[in-house]
Backbone as CSV, one residue per row, in Angstrom:
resi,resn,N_x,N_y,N_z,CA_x,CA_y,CA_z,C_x,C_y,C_z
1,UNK,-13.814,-37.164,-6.842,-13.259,-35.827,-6.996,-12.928,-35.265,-5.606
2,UNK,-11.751,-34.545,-5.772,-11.274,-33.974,-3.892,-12.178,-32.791,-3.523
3,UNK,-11.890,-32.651,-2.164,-12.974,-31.415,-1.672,-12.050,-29.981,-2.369
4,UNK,-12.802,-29.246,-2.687,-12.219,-27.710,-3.364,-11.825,-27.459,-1.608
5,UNK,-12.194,-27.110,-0.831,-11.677,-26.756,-0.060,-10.397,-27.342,0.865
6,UNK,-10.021,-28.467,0.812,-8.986,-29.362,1.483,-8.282,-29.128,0.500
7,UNK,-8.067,-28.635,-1.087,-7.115,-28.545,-1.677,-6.426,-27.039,-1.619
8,UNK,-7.673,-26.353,-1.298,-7.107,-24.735,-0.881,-6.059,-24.407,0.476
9,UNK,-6.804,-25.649,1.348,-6.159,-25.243,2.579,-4.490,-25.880,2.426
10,UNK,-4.467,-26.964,1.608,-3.064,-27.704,1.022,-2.522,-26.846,0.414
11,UNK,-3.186,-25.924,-0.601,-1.886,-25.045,-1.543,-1.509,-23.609,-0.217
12,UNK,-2.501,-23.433,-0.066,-1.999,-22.257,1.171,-1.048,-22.524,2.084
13,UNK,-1.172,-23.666,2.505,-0.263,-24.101,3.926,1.539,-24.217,2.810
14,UNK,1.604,-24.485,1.597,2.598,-24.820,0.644,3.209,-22.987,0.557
15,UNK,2.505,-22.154,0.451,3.063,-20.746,0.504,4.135,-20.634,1.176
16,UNK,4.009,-20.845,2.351,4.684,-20.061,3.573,4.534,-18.174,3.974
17,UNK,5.267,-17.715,3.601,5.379,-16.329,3.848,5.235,-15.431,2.901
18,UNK,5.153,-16.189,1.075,4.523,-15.460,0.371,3.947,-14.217,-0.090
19,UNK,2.486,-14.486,0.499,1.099,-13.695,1.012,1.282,-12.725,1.833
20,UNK,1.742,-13.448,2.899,2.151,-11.992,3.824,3.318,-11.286,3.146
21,UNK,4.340,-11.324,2.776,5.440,-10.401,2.473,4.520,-9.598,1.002
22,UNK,3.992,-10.769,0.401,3.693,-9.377,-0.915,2.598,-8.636,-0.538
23,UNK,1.326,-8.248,0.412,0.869,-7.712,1.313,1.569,-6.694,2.028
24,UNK,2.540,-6.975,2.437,3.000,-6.004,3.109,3.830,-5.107,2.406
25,UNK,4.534,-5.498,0.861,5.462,-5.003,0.474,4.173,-3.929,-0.785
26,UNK,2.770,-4.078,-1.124,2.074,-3.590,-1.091,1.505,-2.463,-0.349
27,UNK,1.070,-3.103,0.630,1.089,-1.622,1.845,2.183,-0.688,1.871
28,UNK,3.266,-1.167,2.022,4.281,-0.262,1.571,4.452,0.458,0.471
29,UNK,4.306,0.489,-0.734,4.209,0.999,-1.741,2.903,2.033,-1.885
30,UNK,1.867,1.657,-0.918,0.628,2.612,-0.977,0.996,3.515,-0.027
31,UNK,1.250,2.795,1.038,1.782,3.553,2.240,2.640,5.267,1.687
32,UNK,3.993,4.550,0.754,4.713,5.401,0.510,4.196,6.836,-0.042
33,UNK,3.260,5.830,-1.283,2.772,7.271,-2.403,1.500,8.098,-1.333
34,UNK,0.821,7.841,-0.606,0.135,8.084,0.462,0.542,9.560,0.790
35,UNK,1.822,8.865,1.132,2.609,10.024,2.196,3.184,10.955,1.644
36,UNK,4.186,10.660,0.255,4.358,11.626,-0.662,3.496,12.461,-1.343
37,UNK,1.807,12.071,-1.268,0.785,13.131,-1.662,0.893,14.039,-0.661
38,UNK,0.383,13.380,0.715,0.483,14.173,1.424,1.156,15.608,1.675
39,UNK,2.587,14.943,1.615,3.615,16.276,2.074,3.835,17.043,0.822
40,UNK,3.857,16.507,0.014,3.700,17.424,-1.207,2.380,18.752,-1.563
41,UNK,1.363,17.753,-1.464,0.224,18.371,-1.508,0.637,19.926,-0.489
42,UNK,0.838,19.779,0.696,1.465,20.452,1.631,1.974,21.878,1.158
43,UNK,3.100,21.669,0.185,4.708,22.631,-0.418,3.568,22.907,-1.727
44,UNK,2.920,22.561,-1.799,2.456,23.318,-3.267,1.525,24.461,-3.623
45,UNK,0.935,25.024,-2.393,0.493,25.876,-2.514,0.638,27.297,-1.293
46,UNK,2.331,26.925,-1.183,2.837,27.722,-0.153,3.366,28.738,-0.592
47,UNK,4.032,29.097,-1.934,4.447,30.128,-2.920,3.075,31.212,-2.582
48,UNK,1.989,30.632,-3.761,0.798,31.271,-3.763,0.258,32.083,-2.583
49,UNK,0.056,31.191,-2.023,-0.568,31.662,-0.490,0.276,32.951,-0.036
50,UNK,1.249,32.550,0.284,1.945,33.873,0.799,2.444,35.073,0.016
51,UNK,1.996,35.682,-1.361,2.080,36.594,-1.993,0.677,37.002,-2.177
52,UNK,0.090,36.752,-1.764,-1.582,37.165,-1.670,-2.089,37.924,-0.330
53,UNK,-1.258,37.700,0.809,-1.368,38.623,1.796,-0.408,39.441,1.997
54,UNK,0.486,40.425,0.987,0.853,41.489,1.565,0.025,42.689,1.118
């Protein structure tokens, strides 16, 4: 029977760029919604806020 591990390092090396691109195209997609909480979160309670101090 082959080593589990010499067959892992064989299918990995068979990828190529794979792994990394869907990784990154991941990060990107978290990245994005991330940032759209962010700035949103931001604009949404800017109405409110400023009719409460005059």
């Amino acid at each position: 029977m082959p080593d589990t591990a010499a067959l892992l390092v064989a299918a990995a090396g068979q990828q190529g760029l794979g792994n990394t691109l869907r990784v990154a195209l991941i990060a990107l997609i978290v990245g994005g919604a991330l940032l759209a909480w962010f700035l949103l979160r931001g604009y949404r309670g800017n109405g409110a806020d400023d009719s409460d101090n005059d």
